[in-house]
Backbone as CSV, one residue per row, in Angstrom:
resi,resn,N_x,N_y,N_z,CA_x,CA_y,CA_z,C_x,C_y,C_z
1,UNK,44.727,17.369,89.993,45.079,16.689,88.738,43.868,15.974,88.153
2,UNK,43.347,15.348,88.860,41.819,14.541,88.412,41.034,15.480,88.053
3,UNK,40.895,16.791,88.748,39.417,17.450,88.262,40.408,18.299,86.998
4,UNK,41.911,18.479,86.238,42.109,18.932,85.385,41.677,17.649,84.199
5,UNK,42.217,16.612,84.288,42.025,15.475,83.121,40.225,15.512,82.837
6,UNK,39.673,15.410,84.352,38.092,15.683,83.902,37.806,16.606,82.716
7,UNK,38.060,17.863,83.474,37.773,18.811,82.102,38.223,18.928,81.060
8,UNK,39.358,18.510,80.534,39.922,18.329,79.548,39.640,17.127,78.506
9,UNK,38.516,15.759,78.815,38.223,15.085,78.388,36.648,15.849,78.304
10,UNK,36.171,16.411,79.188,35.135,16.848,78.571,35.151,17.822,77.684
11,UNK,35.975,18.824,77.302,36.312,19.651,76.609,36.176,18.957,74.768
12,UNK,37.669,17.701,75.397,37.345,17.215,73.806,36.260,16.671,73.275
13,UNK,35.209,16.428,74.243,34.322,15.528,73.932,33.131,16.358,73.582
14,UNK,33.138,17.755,73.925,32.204,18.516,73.289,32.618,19.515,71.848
15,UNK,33.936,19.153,72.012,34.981,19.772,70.398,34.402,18.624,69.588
16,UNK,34.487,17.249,69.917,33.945,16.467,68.499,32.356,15.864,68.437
17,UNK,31.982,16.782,69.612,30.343,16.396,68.930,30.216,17.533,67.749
18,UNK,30.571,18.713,68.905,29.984,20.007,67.765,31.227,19.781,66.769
19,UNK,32.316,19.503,66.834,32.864,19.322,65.239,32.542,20.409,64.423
20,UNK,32.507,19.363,62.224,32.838,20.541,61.381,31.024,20.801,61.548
21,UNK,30.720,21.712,60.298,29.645,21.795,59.601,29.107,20.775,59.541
22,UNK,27.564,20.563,58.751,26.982,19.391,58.303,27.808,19.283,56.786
23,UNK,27.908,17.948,56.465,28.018,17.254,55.308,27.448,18.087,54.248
24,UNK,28.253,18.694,53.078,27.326,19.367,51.911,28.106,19.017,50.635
25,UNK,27.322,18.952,50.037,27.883,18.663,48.417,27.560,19.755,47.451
26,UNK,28.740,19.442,46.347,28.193,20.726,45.078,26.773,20.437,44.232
27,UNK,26.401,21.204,44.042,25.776,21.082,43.010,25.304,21.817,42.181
28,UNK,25.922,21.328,40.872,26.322,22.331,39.666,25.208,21.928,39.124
29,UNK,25.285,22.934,38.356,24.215,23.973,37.602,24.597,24.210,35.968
30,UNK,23.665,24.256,34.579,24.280,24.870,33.701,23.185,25.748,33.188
31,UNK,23.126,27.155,32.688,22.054,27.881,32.809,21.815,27.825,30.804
32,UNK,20.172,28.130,31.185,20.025,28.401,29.443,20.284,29.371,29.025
33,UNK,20.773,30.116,28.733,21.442,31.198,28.060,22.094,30.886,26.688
34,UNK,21.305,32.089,25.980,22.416,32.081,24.647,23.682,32.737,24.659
35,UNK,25.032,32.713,24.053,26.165,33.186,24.617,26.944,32.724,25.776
36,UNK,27.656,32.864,25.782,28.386,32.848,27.193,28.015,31.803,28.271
37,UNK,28.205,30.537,27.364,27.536,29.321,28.254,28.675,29.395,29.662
38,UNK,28.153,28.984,30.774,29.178,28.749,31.600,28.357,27.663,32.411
39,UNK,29.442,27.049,33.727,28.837,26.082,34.619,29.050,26.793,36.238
40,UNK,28.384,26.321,37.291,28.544,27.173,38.549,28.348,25.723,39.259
41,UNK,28.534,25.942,39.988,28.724,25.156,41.274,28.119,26.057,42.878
42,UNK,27.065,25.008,43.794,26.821,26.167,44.985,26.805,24.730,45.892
43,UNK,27.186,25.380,47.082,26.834,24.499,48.048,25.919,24.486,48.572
44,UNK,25.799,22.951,48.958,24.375,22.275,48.776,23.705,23.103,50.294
45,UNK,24.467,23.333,51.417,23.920,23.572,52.317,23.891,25.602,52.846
46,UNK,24.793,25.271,52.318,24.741,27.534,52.969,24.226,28.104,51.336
47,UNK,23.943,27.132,50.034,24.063,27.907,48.987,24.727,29.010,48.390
48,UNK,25.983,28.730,48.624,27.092,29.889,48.434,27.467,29.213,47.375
49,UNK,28.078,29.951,46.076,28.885,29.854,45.543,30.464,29.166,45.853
50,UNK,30.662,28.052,45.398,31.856,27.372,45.283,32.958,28.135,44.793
51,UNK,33.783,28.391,45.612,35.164,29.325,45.098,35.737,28.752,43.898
52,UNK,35.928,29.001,42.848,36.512,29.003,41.715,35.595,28.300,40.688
53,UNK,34.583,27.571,40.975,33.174,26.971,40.033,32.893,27.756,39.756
54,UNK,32.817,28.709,38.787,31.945,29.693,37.798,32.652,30.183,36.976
55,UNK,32.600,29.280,35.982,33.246,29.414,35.018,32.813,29.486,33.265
56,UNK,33.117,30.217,32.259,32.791,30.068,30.511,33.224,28.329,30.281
57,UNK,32.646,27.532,29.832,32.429,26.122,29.296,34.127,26.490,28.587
58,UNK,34.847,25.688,28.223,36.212,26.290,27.891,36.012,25.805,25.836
59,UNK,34.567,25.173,25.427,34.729,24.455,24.406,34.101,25.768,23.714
60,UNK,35.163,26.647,23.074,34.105,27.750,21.861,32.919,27.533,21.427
61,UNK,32.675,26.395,20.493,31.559,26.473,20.112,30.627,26.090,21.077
62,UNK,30.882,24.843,22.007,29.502,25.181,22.959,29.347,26.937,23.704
63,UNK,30.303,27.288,24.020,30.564,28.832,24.674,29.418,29.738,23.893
64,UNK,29.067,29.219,22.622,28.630,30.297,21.666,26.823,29.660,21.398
65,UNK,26.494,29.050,22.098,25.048,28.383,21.814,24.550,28.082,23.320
66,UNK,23.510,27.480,23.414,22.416,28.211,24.506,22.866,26.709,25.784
67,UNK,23.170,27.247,26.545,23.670,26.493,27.310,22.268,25.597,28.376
68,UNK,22.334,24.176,28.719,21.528,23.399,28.898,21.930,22.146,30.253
69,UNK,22.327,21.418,29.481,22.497,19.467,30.619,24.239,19.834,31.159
70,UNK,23.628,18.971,32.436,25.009,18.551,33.095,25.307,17.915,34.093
71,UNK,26.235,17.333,33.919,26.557,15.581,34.964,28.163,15.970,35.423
72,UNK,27.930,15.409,36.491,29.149,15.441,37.116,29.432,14.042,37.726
73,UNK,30.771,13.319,36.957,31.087,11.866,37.549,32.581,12.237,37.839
74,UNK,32.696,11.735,39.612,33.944,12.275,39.905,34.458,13.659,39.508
75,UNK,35.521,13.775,38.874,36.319,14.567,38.734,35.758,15.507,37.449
76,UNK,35.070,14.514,36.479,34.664,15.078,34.956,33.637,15.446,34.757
77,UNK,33.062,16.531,34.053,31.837,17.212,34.068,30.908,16.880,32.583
78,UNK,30.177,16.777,32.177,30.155,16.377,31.024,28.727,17.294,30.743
79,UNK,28.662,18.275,29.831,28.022,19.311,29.714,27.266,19.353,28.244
80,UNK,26.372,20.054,27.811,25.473,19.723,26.896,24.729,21.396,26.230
81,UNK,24.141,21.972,25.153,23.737,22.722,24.744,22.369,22.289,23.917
82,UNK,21.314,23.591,23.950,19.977,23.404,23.208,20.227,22.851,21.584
83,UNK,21.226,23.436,21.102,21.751,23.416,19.663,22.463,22.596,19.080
84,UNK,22.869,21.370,19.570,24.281,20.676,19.199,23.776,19.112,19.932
85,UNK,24.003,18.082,19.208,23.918,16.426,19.221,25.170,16.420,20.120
86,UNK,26.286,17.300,20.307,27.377,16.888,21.150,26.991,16.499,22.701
87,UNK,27.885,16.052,23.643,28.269,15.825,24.765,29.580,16.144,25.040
88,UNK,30.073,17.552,25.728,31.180,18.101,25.733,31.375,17.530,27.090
89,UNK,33.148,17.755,27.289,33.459,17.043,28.361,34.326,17.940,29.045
90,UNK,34.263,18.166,30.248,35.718,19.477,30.522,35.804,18.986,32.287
91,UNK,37.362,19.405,32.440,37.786,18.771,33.711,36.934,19.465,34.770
92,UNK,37.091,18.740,36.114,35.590,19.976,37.239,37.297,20.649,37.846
93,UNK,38.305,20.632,37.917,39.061,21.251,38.439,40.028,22.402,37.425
94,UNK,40.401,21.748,36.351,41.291,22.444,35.527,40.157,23.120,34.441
95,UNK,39.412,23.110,34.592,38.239,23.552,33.780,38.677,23.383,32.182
96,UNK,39.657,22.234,31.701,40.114,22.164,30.696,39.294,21.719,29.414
97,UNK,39.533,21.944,28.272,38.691,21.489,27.645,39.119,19.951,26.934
98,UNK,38.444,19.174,27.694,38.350,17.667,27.283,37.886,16.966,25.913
99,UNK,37.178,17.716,24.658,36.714,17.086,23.631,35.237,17.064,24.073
100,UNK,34.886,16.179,22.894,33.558,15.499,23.117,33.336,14.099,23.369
101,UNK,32.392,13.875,23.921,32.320,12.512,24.179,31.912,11.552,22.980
102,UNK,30.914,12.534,22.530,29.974,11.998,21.856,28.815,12.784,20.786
103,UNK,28.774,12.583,19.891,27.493,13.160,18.871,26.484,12.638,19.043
104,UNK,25.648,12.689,19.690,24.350,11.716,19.606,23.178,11.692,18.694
105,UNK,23.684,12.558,17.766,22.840,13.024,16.569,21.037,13.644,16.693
106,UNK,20.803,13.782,18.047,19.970,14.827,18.565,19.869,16.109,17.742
107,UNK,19.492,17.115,18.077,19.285,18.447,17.699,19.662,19.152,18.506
108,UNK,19.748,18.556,19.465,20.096,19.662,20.648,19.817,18.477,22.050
109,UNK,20.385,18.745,23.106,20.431,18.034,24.507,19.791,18.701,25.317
110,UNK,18.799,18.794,26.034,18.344,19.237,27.299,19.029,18.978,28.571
111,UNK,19.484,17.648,28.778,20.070,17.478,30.184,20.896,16.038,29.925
112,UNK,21.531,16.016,30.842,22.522,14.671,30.581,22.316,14.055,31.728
113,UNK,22.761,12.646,32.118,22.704,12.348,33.735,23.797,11.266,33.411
114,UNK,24.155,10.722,35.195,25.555,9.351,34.622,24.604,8.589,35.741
115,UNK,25.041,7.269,35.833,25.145,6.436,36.844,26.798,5.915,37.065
116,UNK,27.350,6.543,37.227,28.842,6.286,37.656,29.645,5.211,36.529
117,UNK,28.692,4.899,35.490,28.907,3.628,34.527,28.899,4.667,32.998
118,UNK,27.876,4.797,32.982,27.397,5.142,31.792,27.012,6.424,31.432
119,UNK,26.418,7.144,30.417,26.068,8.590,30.447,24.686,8.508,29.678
120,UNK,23.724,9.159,29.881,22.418,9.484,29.597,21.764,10.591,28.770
121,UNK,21.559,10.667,27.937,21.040,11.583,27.283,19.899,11.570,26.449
122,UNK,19.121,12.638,26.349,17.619,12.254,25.851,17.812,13.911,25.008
123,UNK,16.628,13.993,23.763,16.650,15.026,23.251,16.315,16.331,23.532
124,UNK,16.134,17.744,23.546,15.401,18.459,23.777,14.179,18.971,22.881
125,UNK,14.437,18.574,21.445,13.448,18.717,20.764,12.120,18.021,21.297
126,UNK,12.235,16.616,21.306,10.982,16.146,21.699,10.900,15.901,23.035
127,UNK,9.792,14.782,22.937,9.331,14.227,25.047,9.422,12.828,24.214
128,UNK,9.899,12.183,23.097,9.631,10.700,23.326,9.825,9.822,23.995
129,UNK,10.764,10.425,24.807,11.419,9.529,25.854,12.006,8.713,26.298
130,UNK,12.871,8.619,24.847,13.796,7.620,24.737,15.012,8.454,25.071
131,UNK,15.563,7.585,25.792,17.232,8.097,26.513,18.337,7.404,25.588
132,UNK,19.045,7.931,25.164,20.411,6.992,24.700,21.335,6.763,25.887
133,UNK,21.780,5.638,25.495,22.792,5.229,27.085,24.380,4.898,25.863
134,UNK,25.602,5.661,26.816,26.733,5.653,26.199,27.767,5.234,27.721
135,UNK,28.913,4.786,27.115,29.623,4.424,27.866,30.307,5.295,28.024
136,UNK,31.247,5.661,28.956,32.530,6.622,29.118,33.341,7.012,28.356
137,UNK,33.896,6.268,27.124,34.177,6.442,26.001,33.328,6.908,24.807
138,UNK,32.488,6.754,25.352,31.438,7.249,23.920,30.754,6.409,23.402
139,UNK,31.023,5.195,23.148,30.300,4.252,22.762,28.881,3.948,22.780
140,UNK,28.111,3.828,21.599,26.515,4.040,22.391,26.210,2.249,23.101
141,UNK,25.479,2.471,24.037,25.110,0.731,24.851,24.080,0.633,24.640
142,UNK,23.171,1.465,24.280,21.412,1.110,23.983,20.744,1.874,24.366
143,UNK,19.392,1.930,24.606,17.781,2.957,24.672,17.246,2.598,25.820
144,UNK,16.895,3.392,26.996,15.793,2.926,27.677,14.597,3.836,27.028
145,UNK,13.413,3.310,27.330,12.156,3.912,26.768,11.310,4.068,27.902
146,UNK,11.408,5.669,28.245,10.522,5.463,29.636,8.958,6.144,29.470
147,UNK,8.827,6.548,27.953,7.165,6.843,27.352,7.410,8.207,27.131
148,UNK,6.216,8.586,26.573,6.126,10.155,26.453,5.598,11.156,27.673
149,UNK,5.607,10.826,28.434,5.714,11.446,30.135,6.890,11.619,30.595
150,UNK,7.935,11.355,29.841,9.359,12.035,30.216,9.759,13.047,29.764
151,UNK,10.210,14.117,30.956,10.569,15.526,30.459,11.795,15.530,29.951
152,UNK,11.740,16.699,29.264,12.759,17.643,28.199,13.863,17.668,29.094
153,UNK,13.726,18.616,30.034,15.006,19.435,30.779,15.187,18.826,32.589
154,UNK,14.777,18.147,32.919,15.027,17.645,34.608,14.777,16.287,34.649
155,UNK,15.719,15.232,34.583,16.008,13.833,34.979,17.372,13.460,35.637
156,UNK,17.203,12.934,36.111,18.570,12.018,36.942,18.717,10.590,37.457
157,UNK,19.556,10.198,37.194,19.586,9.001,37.290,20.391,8.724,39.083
158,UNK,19.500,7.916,39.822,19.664,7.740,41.538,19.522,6.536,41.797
159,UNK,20.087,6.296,42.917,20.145,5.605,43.389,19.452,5.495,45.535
160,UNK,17.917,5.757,45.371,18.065,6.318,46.635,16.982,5.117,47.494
161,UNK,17.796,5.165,48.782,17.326,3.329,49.454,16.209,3.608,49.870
162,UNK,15.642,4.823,49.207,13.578,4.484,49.810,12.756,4.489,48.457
163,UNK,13.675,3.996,47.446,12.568,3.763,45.929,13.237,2.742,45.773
164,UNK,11.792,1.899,45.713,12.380,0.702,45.110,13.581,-0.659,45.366
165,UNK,13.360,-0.379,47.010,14.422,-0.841,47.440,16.035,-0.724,47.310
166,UNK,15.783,0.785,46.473,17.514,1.426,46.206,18.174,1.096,45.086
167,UNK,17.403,0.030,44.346,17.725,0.137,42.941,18.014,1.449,42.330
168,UNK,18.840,1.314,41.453,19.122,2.590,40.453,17.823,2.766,39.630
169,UNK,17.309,3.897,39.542,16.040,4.648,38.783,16.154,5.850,38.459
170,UNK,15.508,6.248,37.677,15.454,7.845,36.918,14.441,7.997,37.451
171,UNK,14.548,9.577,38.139,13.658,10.555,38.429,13.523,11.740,37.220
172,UNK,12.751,12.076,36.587,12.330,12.952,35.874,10.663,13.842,36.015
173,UNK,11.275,15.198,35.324,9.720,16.342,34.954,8.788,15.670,34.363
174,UNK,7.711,15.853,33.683,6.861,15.718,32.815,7.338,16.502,31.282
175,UNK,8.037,17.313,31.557,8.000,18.178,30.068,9.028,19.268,30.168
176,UNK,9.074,20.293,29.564,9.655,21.531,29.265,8.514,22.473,30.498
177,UNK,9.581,22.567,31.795,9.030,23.617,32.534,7.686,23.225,33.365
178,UNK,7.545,21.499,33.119,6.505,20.810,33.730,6.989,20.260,34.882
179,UNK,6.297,19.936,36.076,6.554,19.572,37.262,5.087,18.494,37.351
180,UNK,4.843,17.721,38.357,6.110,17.011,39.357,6.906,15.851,38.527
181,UNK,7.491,15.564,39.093,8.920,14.259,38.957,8.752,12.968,39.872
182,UNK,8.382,12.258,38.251,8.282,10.646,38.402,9.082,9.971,38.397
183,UNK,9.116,8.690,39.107,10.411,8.112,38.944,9.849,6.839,38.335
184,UNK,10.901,6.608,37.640,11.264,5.504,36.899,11.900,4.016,36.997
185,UNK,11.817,2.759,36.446,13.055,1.573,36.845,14.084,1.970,35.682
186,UNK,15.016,1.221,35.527,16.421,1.325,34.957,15.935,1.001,33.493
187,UNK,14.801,0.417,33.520,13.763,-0.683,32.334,12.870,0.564,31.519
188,UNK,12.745,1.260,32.410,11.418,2.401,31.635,10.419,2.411,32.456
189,UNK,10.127,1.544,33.252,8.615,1.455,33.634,8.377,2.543,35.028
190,UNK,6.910,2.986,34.752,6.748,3.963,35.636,6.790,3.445,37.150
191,UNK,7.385,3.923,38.385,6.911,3.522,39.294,6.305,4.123,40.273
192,UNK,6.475,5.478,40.343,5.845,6.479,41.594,5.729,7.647,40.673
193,UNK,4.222,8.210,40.775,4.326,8.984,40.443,3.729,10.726,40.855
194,UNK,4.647,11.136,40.906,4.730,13.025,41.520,5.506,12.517,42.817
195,UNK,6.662,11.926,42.625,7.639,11.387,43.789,7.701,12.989,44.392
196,UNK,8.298,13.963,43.847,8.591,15.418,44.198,6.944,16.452,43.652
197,UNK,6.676,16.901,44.297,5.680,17.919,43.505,5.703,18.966,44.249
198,UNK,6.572,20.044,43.437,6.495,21.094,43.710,4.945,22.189,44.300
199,UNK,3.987,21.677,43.075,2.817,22.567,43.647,2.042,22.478,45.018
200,UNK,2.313,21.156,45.227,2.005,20.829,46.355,2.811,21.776,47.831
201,UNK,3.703,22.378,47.103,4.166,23.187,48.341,4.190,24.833,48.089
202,UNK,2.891,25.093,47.458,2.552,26.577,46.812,3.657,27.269,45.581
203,UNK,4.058,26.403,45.168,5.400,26.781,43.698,4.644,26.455,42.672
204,UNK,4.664,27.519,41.995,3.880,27.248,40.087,4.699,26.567,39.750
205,UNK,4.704,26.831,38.317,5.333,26.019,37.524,6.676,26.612,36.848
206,UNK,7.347,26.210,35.975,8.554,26.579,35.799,10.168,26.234,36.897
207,UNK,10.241,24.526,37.276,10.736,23.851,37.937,11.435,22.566,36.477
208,UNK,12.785,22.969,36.900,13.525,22.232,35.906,14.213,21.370,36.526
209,UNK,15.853,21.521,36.154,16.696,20.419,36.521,16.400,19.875,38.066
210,UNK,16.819,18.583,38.137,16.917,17.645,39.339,18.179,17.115,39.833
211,UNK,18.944,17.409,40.854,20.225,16.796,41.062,19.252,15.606,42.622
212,UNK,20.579,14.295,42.589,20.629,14.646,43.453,21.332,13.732,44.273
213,UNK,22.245,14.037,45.546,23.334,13.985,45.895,23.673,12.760,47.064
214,UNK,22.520,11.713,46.717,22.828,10.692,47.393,21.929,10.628,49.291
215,UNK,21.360,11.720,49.421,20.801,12.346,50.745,19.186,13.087,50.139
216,UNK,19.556,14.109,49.681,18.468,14.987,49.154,18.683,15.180,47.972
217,UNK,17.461,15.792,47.530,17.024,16.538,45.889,17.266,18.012,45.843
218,UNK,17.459,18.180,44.749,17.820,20.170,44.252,17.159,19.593,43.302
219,UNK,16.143,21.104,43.166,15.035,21.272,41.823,15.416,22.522,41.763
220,UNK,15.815,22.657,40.170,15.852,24.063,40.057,14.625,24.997,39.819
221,UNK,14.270,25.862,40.067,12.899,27.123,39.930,14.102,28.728,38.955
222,UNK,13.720,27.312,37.493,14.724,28.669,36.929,13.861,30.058,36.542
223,UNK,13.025,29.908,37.034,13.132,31.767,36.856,12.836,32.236,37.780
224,UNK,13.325,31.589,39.321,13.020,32.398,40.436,14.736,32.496,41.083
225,UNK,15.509,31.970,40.279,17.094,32.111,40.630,16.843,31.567,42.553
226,UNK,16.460,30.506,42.433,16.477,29.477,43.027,16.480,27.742,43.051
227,UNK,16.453,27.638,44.511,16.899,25.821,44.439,15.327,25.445,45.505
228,UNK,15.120,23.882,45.185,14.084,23.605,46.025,14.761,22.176,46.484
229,UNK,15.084,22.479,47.990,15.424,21.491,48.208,14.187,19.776,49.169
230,UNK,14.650,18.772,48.305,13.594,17.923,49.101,14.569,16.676,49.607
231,UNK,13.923,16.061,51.048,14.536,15.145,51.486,14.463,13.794,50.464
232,UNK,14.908,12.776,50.889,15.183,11.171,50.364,13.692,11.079,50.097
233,UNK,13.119,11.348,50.950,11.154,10.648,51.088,10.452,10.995,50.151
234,UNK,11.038,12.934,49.284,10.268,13.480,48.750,9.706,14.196,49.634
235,UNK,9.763,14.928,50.620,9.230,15.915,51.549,10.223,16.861,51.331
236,UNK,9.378,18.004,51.364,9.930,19.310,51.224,10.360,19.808,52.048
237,UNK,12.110,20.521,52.055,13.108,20.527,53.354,12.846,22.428,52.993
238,UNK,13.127,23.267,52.223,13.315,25.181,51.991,13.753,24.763,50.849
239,UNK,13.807,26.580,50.905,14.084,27.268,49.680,15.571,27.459,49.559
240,UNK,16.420,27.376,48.742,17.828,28.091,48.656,17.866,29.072,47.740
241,UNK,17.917,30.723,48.117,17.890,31.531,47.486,19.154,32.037,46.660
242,UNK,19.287,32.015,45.444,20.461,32.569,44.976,20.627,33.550,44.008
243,UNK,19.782,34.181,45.115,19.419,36.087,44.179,20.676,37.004,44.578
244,UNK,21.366,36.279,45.451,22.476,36.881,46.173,23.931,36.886,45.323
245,UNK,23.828,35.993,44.435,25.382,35.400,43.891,25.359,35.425,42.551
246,UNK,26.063,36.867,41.700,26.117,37.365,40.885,26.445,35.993,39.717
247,UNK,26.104,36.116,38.599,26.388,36.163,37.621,27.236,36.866,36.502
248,UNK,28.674,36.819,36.340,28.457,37.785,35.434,28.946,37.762,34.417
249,UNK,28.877,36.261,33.218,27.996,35.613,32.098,26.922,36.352,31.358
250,UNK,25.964,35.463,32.144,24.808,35.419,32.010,23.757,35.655,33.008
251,UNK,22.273,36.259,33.175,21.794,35.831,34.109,21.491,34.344,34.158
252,UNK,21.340,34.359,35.525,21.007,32.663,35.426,19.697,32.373,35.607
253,UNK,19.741,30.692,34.661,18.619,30.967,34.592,18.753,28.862,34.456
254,UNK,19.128,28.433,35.257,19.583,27.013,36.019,18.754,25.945,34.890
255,UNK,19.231,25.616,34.071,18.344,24.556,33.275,18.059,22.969,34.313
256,UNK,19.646,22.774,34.089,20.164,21.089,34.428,21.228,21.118,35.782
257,UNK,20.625,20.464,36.855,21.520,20.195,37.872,22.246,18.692,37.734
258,UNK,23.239,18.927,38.394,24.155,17.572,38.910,24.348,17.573,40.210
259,UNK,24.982,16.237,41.105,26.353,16.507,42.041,26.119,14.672,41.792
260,UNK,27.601,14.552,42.606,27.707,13.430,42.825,27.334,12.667,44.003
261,UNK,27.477,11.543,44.087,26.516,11.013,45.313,25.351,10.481,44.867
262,UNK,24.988,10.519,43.644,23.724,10.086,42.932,23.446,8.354,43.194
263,UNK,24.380,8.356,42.681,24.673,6.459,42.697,25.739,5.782,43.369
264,UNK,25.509,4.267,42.962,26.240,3.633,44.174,27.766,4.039,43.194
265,UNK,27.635,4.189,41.903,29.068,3.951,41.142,29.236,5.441,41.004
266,UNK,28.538,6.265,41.571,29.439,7.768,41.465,29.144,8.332,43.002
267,UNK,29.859,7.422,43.533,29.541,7.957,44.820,29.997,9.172,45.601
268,UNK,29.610,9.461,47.110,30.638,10.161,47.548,30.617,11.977,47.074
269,UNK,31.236,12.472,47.174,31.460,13.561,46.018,32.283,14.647,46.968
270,UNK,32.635,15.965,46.857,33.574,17.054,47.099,33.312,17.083,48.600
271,UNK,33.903,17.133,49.808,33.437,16.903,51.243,33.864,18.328,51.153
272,UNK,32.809,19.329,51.526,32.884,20.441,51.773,32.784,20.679,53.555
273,UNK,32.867,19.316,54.201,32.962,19.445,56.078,31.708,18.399,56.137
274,UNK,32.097,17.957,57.018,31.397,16.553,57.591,31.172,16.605,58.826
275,UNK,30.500,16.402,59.709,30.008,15.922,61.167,30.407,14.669,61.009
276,UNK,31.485,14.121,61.912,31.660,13.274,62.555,30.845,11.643,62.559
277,UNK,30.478,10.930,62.046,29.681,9.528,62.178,29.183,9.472,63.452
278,UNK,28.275,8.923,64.433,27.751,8.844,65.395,28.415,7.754,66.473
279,UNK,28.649,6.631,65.401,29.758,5.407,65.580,31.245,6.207,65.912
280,UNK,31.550,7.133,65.363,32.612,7.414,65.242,32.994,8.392,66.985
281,UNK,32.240,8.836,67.345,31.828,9.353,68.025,31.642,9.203,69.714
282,UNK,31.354,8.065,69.527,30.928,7.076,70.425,32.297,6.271,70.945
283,UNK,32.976,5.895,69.889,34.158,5.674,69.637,35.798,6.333,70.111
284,UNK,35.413,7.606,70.284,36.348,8.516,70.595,35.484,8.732,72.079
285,UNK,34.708,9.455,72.712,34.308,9.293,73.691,34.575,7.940,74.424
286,UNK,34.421,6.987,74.087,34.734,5.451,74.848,36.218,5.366,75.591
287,UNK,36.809,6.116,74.112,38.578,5.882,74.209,38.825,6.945,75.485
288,UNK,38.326,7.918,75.099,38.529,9.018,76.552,38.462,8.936,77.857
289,UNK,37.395,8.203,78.108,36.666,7.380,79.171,37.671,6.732,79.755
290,UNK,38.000,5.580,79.033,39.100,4.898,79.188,40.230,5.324,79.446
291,UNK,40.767,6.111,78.817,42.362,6.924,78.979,41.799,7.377,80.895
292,UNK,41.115,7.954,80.955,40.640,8.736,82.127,40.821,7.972,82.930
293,UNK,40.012,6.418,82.818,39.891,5.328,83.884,41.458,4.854,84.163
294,UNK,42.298,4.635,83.204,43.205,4.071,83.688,44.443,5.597,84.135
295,UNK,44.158,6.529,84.025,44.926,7.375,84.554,44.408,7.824,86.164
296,UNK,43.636,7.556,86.436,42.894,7.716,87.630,43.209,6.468,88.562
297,UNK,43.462,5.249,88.052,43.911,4.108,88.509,45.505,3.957,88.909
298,UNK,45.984,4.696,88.013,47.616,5.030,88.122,47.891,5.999,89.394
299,UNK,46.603,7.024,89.304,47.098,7.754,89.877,46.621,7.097,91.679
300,UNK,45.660,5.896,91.616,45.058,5.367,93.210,46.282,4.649,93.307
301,UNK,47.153,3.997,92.256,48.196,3.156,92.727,49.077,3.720,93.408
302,UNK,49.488,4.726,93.199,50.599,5.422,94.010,49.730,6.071,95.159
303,UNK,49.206,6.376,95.496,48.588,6.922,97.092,48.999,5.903,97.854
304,UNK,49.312,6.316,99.381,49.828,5.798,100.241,48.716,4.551,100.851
């Protein structure tokens, strides 16, 4: 009886180390394409395609102009085109079409970003580098001005505890198809700069959108129909290839990333399988231990 409870506590105890998968998040994508705007979703860690994320934008007229920016807060996606001052809004589950948020009287949007508060948007026509900041409703709240060294098409707004002591900051490109990505305070002011640099890890140029998910960075390499993924530090983790996972829209061609997890107010995001906490872990092993000890004690009490 003792050497069955043995193995059977060791059994569970090697079921919840190895447990699920690692921890991965979405992260959606909206490609430039004229026509047939749509949004995709891949996971962050096997880079597979998200079952039912790939989808036509459900708003006609964005559907019909060159598809660009996109943020994902919670549940709501809030999506953007080269051609249009709008900020379209559509559910991440019912893929419904939500309205607009907002006209921002732009020419067109390159990329959008949230901090779980607010929504972000800067033009694609120029690099001046002024962001408009809107509330959830639409409402505009004001300008940050982060200079003319802020890119067109790859910024995000993070929250990550090795810049800056974890203050919320924008990471952004230099330009249209320019790399590396500086980060920013909430204020404008520069603070690190080539936080990410792609060339530095033998990648030309043509590195756009920036998600990123509270852990690591996704840079998109839109014309290599890939992802570049980098740790919290800015060290370069691989490649995620997604020459594998049809399109069939548009080719893709990944302008603007999202996921959630960015910030402290959009935290969290789609648990596609988690490993276990270490605490947690430790925790359940302890309890086992224990169950063991006092069943082993039960069982010395009754011996003669």
């Amino acid at each position: 009886m003792r050497q069955k409870l043995f193995v059977l506590i060791v059994g569970l105890l090697v079921l919840v180390s190895e447990g699920a998968p690692a921890q991965a998040s979405e992260i959606w994508g909206n490609s430039a394409s004229s026509g047939n705007v749509n949004l995709e979703a891949f996971d962050s860690v096997t880079g597979t395609l998200i079952p039912g994320q790939q989808f036509l934008v459900p708003n006609l007229t964005a559907r019909a102009d060159n598809g660009r920016g996109v943020a994902l807060l919670g549940n709501t996606i809030y999506y953007t085109t080269a051609n249009s001052g709008n900020i379209y809004i559509t559910d991440r589950t019912s893929h419904a079409d939500l309205g607009i948020l907002v006209n921002t009287g732009f020419p067109g949007i390159a990329n959008v970003a949230t901090d779980g508060t607010s929504i972000y948007a800067a033009s694609y026509q120029t690099s001046s580098g002024v962001v408009n900041k809107y509330d959830t409703a639409g409402n505009f709240v004001g300008t940050v001005n982060v200079g003319t060294g802020f890119g067109r098409d790859g910024f995000e707004v993070q929250n990550n505890p090795n810049i800056a002591g974890g203050a919320t900051t924008f990471i952004s490109n230099r330009g249209d198809l320019t790399s590396p990505y500086d980060v920013y305070s909430s204020t404008g002011a520069l603070l690190l700069t080539a936080f990410i640099n792609p060339s530095l890890n033998g990648f030309g140029t043509g590195q756009t959108g920036i998600a990123y998910d509270g852990n690591h960075y996704f840079v998109s390499d839109i014309f290599g129909n890939r992802l570049f993924e980098y740790d919290g530090t800015g060290a370069f983790v691989r490649i995620i290839d997604l020459s594998g996972i049809l399109n069939p829209f548009t080719g893709r061609l990944l302008e603007d990333l999202s996921a959630v997890g960015n910030t402290v107010g959009n935290p969290g995001g789609p648990d596609l399988g988690a490993v276990p906490e270490p605490g947690t872990l430790l925790l359940v092993g302890t309890s086992l231990a224990s169950l063991a000890g006092a069943a082993w004690r039960r069982r010395g009490d009754k011996q003669p």
